[in-house]
N, C-alpha and C positions, 0 to 999 in steps of 0.2 A: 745254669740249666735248671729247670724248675722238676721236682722232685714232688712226687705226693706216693706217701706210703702208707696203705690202710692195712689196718689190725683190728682183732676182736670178733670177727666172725666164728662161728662153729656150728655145733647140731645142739639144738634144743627142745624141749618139746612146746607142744600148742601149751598157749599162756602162758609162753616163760618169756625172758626177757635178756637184752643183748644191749652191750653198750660199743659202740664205732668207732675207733677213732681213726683218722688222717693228720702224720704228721706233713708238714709243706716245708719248702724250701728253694731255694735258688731266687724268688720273687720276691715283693715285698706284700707280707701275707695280709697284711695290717689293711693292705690299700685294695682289696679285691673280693666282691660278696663271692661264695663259695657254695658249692654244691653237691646233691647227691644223686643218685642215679641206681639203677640197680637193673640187670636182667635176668632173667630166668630162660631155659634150657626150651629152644625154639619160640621164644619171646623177641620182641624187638625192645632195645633198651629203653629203660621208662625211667622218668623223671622222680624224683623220690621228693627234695624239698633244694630250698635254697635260702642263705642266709644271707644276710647283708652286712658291710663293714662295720656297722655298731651292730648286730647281732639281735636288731631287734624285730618282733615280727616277719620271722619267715615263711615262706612261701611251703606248703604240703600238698599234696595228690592229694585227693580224694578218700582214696581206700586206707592213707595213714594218718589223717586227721584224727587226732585226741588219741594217738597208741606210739608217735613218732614224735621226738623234739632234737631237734639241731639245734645245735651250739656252736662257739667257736673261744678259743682265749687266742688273743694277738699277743700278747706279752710270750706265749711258746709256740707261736704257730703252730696252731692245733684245730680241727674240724673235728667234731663229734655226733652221733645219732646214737640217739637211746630208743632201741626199741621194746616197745611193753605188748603185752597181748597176743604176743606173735600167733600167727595161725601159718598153716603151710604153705596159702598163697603166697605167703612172703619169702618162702626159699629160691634165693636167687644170688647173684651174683653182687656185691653191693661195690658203686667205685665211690670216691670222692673226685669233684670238678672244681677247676681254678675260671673265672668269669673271664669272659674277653672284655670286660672292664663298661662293657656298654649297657645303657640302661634297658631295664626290662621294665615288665609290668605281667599286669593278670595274663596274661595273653601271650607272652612270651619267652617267660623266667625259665619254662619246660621244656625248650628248644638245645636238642644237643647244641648246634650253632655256635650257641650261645657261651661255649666253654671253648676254651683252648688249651688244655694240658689234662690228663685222665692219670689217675694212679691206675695200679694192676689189678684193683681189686682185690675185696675178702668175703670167702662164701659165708651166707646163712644157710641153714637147713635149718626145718621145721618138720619137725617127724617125731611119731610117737612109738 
């Protein structure tokens, strides 16, 4: 059964900063680019970033480009987002996503679709 459990959320204030992690399990984590996602409170869920099996150059939204860096270690099956900067827009809901293993691109990597297993989530709050 594929398991993803995120941690590290809390309240912080504007310009502080948070570190995510998603542990995984049940799959083989090694073999699957991975994801993030997040929603906010009468938002529809928005794509956050996504990383690929070697971990290199991943995929970011717009509004987190240069403030948001995803990571991953396959040796402990582990997803991570570091967030810096934070401003209040960014209190939301944050999940980790497992890929339904198929190829994306610019155009597509943002697509819930695109994921097959959701952790439960770890809130941010951004408040001063």
């Amino acid at each position: 059964e594929v398991t993803l459990v995120e941690s590290g959320g809390g309240l912080v204030q504007p310009g502080g900063s948070l570190r995510l992690s998603c542990a995984a399990s049940g799959f083989r984590f090694g073999s699957y680019s991975m994801g993030w996602f997040r929603q906010a409170p009468g938002k529809e869920r928005e794509a956050v970033s996504r990383i690929r099996i070697d971990g290199r150059s991943p995929y970011y939204t717009d509004s987190v480009k240069g403030r948001f860096t995803c990571s991953r270690d396959n040796a402990n099956n582990m997803l991570y987002l570091q967030l810096n900067s934070l401003t209040p827009e960014d209190t939301a809901m944050y999940y980790c996503a497992k890929s339904d293993g198929t190829r994306v691109d610019g155009a597509t990597w943002f697509l819930p679709e695109r994921y097959n297993a959701w952790g439960q989530g770890t809130q941010v709050t951004v408040s001063s």
